[in-house]
C-alpha positions in Angstrom: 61.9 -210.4 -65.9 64.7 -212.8 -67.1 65.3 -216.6 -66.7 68.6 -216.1 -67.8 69.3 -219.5 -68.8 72.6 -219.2 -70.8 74.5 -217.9 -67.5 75.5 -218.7 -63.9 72.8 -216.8 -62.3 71.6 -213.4 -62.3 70.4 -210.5 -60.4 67.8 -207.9 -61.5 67.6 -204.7 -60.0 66.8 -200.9 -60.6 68.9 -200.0 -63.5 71.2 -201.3 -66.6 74.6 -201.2 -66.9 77.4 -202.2 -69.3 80.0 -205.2 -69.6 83.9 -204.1 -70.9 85.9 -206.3 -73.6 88.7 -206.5 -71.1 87.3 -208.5 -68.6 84.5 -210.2 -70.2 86.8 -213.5 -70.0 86.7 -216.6 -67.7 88.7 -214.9 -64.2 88.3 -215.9 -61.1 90.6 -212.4 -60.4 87.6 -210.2 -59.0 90.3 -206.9 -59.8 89.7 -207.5 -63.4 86.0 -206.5 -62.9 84.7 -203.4 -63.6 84.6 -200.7 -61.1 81.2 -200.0 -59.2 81.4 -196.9 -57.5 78.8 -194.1 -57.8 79.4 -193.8 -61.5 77.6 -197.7 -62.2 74.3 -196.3 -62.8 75.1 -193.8 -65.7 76.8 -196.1 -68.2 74.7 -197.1 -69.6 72.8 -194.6 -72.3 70.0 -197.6 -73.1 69.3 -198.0 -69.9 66.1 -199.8 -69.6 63.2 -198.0 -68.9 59.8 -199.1 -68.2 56.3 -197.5 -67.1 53.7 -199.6 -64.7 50.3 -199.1 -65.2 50.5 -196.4 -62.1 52.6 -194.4 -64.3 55.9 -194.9 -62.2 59.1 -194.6 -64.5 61.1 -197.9 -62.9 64.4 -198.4 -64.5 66.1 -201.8 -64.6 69.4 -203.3 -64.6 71.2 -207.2 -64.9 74.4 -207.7 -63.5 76.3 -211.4 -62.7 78.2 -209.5 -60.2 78.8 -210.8 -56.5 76.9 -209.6 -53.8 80.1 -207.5 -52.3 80.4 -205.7 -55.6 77.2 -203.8 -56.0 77.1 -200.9 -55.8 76.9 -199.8 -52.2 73.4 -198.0 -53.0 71.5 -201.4 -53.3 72.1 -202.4 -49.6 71.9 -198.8 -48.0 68.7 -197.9 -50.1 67.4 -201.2 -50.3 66.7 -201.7 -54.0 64.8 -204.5 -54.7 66.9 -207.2 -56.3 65.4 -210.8 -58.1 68.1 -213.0 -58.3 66.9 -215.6 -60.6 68.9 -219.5 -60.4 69.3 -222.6 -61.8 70.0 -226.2 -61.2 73.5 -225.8 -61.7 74.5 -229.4 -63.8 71.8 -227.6 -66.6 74.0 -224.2 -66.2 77.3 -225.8 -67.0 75.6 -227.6 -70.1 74.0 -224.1 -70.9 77.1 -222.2 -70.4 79.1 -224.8 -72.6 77.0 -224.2 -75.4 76.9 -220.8 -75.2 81.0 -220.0 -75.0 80.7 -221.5 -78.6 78.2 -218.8 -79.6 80.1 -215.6 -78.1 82.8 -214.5 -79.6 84.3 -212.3 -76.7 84.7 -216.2 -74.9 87.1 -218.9 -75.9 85.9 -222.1 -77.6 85.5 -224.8 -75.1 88.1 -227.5 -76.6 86.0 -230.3 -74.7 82.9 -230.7 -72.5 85.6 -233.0 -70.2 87.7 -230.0 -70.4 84.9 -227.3 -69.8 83.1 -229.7 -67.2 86.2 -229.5 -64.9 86.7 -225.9 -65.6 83.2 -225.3 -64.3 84.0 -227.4 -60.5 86.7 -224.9 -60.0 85.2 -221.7 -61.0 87.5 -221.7 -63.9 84.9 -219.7 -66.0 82.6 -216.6 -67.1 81.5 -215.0 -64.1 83.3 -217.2 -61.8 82.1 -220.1 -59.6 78.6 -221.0 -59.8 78.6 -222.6 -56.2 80.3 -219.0 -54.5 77.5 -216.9 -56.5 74.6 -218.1 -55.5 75.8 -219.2 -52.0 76.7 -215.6 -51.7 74.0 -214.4 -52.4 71.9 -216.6 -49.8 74.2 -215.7 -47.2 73.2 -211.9 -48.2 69.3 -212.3 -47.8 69.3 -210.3 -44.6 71.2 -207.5 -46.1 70.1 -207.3 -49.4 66.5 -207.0 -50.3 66.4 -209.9 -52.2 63.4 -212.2 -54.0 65.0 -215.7 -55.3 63.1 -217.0 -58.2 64.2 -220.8 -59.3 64.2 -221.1 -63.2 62.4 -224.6 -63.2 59.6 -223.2 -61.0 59.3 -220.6 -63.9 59.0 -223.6 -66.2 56.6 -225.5 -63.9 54.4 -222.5 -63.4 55.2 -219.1 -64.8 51.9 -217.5 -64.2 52.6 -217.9 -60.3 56.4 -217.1 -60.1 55.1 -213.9 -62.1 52.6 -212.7 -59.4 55.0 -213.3 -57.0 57.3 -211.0 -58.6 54.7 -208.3 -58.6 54.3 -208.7 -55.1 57.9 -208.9 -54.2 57.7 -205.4 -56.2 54.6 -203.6 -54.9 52.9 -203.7 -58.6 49.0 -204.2 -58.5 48.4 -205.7 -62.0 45.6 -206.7 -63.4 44.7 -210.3 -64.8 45.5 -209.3 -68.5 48.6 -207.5 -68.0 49.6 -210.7 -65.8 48.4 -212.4 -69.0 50.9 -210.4 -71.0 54.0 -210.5 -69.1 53.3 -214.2 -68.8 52.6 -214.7 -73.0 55.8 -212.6 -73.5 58.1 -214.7 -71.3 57.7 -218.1 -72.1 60.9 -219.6 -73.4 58.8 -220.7 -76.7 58.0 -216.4 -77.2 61.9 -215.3 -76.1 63.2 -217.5 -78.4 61.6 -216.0 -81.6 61.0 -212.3 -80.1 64.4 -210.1 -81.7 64.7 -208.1 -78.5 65.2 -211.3 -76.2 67.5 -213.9 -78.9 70.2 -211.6 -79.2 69.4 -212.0 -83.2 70.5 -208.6 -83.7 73.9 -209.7 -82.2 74.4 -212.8 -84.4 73.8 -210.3 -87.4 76.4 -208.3 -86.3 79.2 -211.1 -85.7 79.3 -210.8 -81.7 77.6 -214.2 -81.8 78.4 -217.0 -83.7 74.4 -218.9 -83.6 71.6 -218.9 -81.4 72.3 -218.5 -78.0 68.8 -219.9 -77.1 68.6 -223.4 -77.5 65.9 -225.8 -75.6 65.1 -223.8 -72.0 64.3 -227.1 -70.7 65.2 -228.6 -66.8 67.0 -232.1 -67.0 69.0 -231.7 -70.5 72.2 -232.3 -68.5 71.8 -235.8 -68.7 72.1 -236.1 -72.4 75.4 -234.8 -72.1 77.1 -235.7 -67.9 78.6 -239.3 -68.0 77.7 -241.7 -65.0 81.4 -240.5 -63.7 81.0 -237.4 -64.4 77.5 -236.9 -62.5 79.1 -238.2 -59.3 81.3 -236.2 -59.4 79.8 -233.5 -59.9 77.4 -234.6 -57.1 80.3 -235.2 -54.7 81.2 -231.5 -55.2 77.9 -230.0 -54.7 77.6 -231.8 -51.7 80.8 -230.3 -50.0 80.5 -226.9 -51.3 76.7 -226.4 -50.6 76.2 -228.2 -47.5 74.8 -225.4 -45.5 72.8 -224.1 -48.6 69.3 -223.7 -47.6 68.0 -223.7 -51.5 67.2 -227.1 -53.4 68.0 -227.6 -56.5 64.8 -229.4 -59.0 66.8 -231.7 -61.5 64.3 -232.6 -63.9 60.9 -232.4 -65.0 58.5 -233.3 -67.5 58.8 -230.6 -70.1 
């Protein structure tokens, strides 16, 4: 499971795969994405692996890719997908800080400069507002669980049984226990196989990429302006969007 809170939004499904140098780069030009034909499940060699208490072998892979560029095996087959989202004023404060820490990004030169960039889809992955109301439009194609990252915040324990459910996995109480004590934001951000530590050591980040995990930090940063703005957007652009966003919470 990931909360994937230093990016747009993000889809897990059956296997891994990787990201290229060349177009790892604010684009809004979908032909500078990688190619996802049949090869796009065997390029990854770490691809991650995991056993359920069955004994099923399920592998897993993350991808920020659009709906219309998965591979064509997750609608025809029907892999299960759990597209995990967030209030999207806290992901343009969580992506600004995070194009600071990855090398492979440019520097923001200003959160006025960057906060614009983000209303017009002018960064990683694209537009936040066409990802995620793409893939609501795809719910009745794609077999699709939405998890919201503050309801992981306000109670984990339940978003996490409703992922096993979503993915036909009976577990018991203490393995619920131990999925839910291994992803808290407290655990990730000290555990070297979730904080991307490794990475920092080797230069392809600059410093932690895992900073507070918290709903409502946007307002330390969003002017008055700047929030209505913002607000004036998301009204036009997600009008029909049947998801609603939580803005804050006590931490």
């Amino acid at each position: 499971m990931s909360s994937s809170s230093r990016t747009p939004s993000q889809a897990q499904f059956g296997c891994n795969r990787s990201l290229s140098r060349s177009w790892m780069r604010p684009t809004l030009n979908r032909q500078k994405m990688p190619a996802t034909g049949s090869e796009f499940l065997g390029w990854r060699k770490d691809l991650q692996m995991t056993r359920t208490e069955k004994g099923q072998i399920l592998g897993i892979f993350g991808t920020h890719l659009p709906p219309d560029m998965l591979p064509l095996a997750v609608k025809d087959k029907q892999i299960k997908a759990v597209y995990v989202w967030r209030n999207p004023k806290d992901v343009l404060v969580s992506l600004y800080h995070f194009a600071q820490s990855w090398v492979l990004l440019e520097t923001p030169k200003s959160f006025e400069e960057f906060f614009q960039q983000f209303l017009d889809g002018k960064v990683y992955m694209g537009s936040w507002f066409d990802h995620v109301s793409e893939y609501s439009a795809a719910q009745n194609q794609l077999n699709i669980h939405f998890v919201q990252y503050e309801n992981l915040l306000k109670d984990l324990r339940g978003e996490v049984v409703k992922i096993c459910s979503f993915l036909g996995q009976d577990l018991t109480d203490e393995a619920i226990d131990r999925v839910v004590e291994s992803s808290t934001f407290k655990n990730m951000k000290t555990n070297p196989n979730a904080n991307y530590k490794e990475f920092i050591e080797k230069d392809r980040y600059k410093k932690e990429t895992m900073r507070k995990g918290v709903a409502g930090d946007w307002k330390n940063h969003l002017t008055v302006a700047q929030n209505q703005r913002f607000d004036e957007v998301l009204k036009e652009k997600m009008k029909t969007l049947p998801l609603t966003c939580i803005w804050e919470m006590g931490q």
